[in-house]
C-alpha positions as CSV (number, residue, x, y, z in Angstrom):
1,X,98.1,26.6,55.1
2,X,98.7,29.9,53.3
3,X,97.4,33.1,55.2
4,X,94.8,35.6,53.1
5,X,98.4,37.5,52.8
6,X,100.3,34.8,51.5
7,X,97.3,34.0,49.1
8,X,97.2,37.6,47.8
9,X,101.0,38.3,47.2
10,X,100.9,35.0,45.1
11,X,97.6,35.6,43.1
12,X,99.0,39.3,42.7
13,X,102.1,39.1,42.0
14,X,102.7,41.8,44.5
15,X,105.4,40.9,47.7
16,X,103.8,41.8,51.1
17,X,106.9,44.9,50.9
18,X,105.9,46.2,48.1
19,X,102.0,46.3,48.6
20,X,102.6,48.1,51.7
21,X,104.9,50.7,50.5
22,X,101.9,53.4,50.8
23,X,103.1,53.4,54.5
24,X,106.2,55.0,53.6
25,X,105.7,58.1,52.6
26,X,102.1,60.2,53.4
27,X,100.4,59.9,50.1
28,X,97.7,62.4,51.5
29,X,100.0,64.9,52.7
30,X,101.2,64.5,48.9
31,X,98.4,64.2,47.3
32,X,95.6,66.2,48.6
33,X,91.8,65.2,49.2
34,X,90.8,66.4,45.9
35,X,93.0,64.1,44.0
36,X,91.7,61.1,45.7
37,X,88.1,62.3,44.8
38,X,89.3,62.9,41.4
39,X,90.6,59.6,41.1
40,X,87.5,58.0,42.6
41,X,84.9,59.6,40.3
42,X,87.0,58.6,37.2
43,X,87.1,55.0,38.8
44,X,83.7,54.8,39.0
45,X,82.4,56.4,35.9
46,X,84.6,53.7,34.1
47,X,83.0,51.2,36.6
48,X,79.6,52.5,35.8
49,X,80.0,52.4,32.1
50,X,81.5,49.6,31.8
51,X,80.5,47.0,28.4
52,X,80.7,43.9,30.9
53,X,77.1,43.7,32.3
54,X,78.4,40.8,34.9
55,X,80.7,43.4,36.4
56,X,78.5,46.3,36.3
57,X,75.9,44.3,38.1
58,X,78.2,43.7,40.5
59,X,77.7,47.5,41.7
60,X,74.2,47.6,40.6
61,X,72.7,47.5,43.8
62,X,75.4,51.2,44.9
63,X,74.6,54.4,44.2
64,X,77.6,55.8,42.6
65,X,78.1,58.5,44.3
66,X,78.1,56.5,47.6
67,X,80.2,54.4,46.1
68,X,82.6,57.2,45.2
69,X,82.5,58.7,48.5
70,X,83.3,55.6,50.1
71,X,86.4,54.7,48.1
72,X,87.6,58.1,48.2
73,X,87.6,57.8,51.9
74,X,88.8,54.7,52.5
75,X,91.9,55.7,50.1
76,X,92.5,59.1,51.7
77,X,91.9,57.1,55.5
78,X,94.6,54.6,54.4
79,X,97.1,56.6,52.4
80,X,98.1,59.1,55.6
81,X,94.7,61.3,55.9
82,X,92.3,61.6,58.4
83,X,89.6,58.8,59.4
84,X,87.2,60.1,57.0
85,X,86.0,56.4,56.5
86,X,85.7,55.3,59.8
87,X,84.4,57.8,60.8
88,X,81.2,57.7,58.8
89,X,80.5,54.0,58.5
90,X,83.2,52.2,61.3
91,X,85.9,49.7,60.5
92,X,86.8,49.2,57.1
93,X,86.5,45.5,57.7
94,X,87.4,45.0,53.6
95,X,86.9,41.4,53.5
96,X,83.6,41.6,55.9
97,X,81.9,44.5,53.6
98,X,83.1,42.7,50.3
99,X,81.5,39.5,51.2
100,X,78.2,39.5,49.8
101,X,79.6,40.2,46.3
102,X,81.8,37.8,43.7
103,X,85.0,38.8,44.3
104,X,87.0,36.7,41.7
105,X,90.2,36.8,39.8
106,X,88.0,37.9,36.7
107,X,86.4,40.3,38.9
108,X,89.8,41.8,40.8
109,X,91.5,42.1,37.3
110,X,88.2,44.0,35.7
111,X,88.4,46.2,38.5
112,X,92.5,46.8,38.5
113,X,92.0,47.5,34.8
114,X,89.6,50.2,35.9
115,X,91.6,51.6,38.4
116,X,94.7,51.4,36.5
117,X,93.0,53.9,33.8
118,X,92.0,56.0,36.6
119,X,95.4,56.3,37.4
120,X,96.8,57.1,34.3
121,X,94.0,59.7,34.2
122,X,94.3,61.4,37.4
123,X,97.6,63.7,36.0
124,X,98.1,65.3,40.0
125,X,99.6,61.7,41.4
126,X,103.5,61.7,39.9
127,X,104.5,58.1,39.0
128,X,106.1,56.5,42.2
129,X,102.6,57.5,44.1
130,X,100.8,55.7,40.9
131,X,103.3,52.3,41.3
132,X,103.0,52.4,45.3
133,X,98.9,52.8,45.2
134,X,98.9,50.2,41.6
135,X,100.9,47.8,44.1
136,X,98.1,48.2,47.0
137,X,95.9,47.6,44.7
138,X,96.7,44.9,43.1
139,X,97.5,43.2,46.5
140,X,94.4,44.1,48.1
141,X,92.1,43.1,45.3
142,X,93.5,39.7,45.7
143,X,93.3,39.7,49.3
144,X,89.6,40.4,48.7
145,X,89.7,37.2,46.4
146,X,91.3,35.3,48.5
147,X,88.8,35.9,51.4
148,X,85.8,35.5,49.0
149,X,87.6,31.7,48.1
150,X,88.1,31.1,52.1
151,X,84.2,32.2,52.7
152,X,83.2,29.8,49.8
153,X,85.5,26.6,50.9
154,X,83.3,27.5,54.3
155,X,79.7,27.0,52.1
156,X,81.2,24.0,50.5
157,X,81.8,25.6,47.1
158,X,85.0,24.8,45.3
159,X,88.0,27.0,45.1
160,X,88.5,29.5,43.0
161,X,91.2,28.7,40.6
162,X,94.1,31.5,40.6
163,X,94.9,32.5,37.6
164,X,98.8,33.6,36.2
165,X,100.5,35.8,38.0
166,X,100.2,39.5,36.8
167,X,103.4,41.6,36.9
168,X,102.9,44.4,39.6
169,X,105.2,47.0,38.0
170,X,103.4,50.1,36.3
């Protein structure tokens, strides 16, 4: 049986090496608070204003403000800066506090399209910090998928089918 790893670098397209190659280098140190704030708020207002009313309702329940402030921590507690995150709310616990929502392959790519603008946007992150945080990304949205298809196998629901492979480079 394939791990929740396993799963994700398949679904992804993103090896375990290369989704984890954040932790080489101390993308806070690099990058600064503000630019993680920065690139949160332009995630979100594109989440927010998104056409797709499936995905936006997916958030409808978040401020987004909170839902800024929580990502932006999370990012800045993961990419080499301080436990902002834990700090404030406890363990990240990504698959636990992702579980009440439909975390599917049409959901994960909606969301890395989103992110992937917000990238492009955010002009302070130079490109290997953009391909190291896209890889992350990528990787940990289908790690999300992957434990939304374990925690539905476990209420008798059928498995989410995967869809092709996504190439991971930027």
């Amino acid at each position: 049986m394939q791990t929740l790893q396993q799963k994700a670098s398949e679904w992804s397209g993103v090896d375990q090496q290369d989704a984890f190659a954040i932790d080489e280098i101390n993308l806070f140190d690099k990058l600064g608070l503000q630019t993680f704030i920065d690139l949160s708020t332009d995630f979100y207002t594109r989440v927010y204003d998104d056409e797709e009313e499936w995905f936006r309702s997916i958030f409808a329940n978040s401020k987004k403000e909170d839902a800024i402030q929580n990502q932006y921590e999370f990012f800045v507690q993961r990419m080499g800066g301080p436990p902002l995150y834990s700090q404030r709310k406890g363990h990240p616990a990504l698959i636990g506090r992702h579980r009440p929502f439909p975390v599917t392959h049409e959901a994960a790519e909606r969301w890395l399209l989103h992110m992937q603008q917000a990238l492009d946007n955010t002009t302070d992150i130079d490109q290997d910090s953009k391909t190291r945080m896209l890889n992350f990304f990528r990787h940990t949205a289908y790690f999300l998928v992957a434990g939304n298809d374990l925690k539905n196998q476990s209420q008798g629901a059928p498995p989410c089918k995967h869809g092709a492979n996504k190439p991971a480079a930027v």
